[in-house]
MARVO-40828 format. One record per residue (C-alpha): residue number from 1; residue in three letters; x negated, y negated, z negated. Coordinates in pm, whole numbers. Each point is the difference from the previous one (the first is absolute). Example, Ala and Ser with C-alpha at 12.3 -4.5 7.8 and 13.67 -1.06 7.14 Angstrom:
# residues 2
1	ALA	-1230	450	-780;
2	SER	-137	-344	66;
//
This chain:
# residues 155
1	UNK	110	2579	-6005;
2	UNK	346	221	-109;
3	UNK	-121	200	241;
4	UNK	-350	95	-77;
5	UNK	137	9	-380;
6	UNK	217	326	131;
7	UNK	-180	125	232;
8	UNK	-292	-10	-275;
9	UNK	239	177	-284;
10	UNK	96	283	267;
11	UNK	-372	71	47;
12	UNK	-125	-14	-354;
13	UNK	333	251	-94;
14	UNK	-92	205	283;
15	UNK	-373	41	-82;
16	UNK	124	110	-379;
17	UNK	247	279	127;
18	UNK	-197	292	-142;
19	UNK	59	320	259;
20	UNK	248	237	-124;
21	UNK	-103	333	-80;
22	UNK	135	286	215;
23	UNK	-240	314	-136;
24	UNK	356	161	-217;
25	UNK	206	-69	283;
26	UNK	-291	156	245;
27	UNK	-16	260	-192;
28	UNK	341	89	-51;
29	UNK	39	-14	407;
30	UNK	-271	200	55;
31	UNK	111	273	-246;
32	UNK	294	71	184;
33	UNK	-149	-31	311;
34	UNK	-223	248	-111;
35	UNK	280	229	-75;
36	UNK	214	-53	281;
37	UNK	-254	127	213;
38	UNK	-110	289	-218;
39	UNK	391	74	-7;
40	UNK	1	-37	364;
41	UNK	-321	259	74;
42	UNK	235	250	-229;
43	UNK	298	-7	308;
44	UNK	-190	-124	330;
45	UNK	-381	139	-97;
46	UNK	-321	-190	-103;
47	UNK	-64	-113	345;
48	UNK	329	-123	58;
49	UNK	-47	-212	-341;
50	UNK	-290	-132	65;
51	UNK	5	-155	321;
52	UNK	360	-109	-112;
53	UNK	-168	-252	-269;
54	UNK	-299	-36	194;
55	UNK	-158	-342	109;
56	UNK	-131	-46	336;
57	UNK	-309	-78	-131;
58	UNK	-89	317	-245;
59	UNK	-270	171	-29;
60	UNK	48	396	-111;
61	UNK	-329	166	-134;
62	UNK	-70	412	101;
63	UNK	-186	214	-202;
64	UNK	-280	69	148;
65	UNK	118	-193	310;
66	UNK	-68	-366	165;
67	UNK	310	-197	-116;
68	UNK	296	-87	201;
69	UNK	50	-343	34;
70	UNK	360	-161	141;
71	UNK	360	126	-32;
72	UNK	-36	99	386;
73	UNK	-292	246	-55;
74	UNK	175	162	-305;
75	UNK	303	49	201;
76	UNK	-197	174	272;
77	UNK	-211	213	-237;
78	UNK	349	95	-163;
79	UNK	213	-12	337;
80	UNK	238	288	-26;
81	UNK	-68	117	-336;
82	UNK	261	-130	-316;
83	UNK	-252	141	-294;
84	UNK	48	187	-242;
85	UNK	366	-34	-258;
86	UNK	-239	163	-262;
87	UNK	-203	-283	-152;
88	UNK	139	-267	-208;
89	UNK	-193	-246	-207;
90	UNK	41	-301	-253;
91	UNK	-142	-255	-145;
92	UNK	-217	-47	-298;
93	UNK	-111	-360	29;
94	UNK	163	-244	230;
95	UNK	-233	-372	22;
96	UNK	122	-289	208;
97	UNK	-183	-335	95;
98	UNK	100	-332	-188;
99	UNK	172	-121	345;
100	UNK	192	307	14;
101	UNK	-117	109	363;
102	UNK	-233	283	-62;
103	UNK	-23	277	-227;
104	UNK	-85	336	-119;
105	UNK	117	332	-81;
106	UNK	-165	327	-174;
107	UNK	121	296	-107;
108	UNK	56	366	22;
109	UNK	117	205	279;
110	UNK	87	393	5;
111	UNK	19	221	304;
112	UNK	162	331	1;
113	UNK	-70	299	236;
114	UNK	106	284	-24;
115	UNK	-182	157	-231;
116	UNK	-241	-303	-102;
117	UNK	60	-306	-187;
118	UNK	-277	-307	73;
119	UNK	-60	-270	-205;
120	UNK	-149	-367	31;
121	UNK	-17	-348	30;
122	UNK	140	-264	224;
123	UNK	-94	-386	62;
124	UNK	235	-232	244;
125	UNK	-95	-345	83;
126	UNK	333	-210	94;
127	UNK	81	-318	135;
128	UNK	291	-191	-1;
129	UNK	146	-79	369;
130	UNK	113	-327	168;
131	UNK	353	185	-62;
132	UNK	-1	75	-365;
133	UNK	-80	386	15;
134	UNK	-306	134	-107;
135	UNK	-210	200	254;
136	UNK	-317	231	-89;
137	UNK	-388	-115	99;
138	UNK	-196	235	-108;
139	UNK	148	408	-132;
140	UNK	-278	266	-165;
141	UNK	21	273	-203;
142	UNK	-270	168	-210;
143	UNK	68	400	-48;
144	UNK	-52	164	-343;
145	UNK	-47	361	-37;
146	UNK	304	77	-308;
147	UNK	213	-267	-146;
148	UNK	-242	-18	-337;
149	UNK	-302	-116	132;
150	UNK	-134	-320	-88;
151	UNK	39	-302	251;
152	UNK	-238	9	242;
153	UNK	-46	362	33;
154	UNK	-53	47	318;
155	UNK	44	315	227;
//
């Protein structure tokens, strides 16, 4: 009967934990995650950045293109080519699930030529690894024709 009477108290204090939750700490994580591997296209190029903080599983929408889905497929698409040094982007809003394993960034990115500045938007789904380090699922952008135009402006 001692037994069941602790057995029965571990249970019912068990079943009254309420989940911690792990959105500011999320959030926080995936903020500099975000900028490490903006800060990271600046020296090794976009591609490089990318498929550094990439998940095997991503999926990477083309404009006007079919998406290409899985790490492996980027990396051939990209194979020999860093990107670009000339874009960098941050974030405006950064979201994160209640469980602190998946989240969301959106911002603004800026990429210079030569003679031309472009403007736009950026989304990145992430998840949080077996590991502890956050990977990318899903990367788009959506292009805007001069830094003043209203969101959604599309080219």
């Amino acid at each position: 009967m001692y037994r069941l009477l602790i057995l029965t108290t571990i249970l019912a204090g068990c079943m009254c934990c309420k989940p911690v939750d792990q959105r500011a700490q999320a959030r926080q994580e995936i903020q500099m995650t975000d900028k490490a591997m903006n800060d990271m296209a600046a020296q090794s190029g976009f591609h490089a950045a990318l498929l550094s903080y990439a998940a095997d599983s991503l999926i990477k929408p083309e404009d006007g293109q079919l998406p290409v889905i899985g790490k492996e497929a980027l990396a051939k698409a990209w194979s020999g080519n860093a990107g670009t040094k000339d874009i960098s982007w941050q974030p405006t809003t950064i979201e994160a699930s209640a469980s602190g394993d998946l989240g969301y960034s959106f911002g603004n990115w800026t990429f210079v030529t030569g003679d031309t500045t472009y403007y736009g938007n950026y989304f990145t789904a992430w998840k949080k690894q077996a590991d502890g380090k956050w990977k990318w699922t899903v990367d788009g952008v959506i292009p805007h024709r001069h830094r003043d135009d209203p969101p959604g402006h599309l080219i």
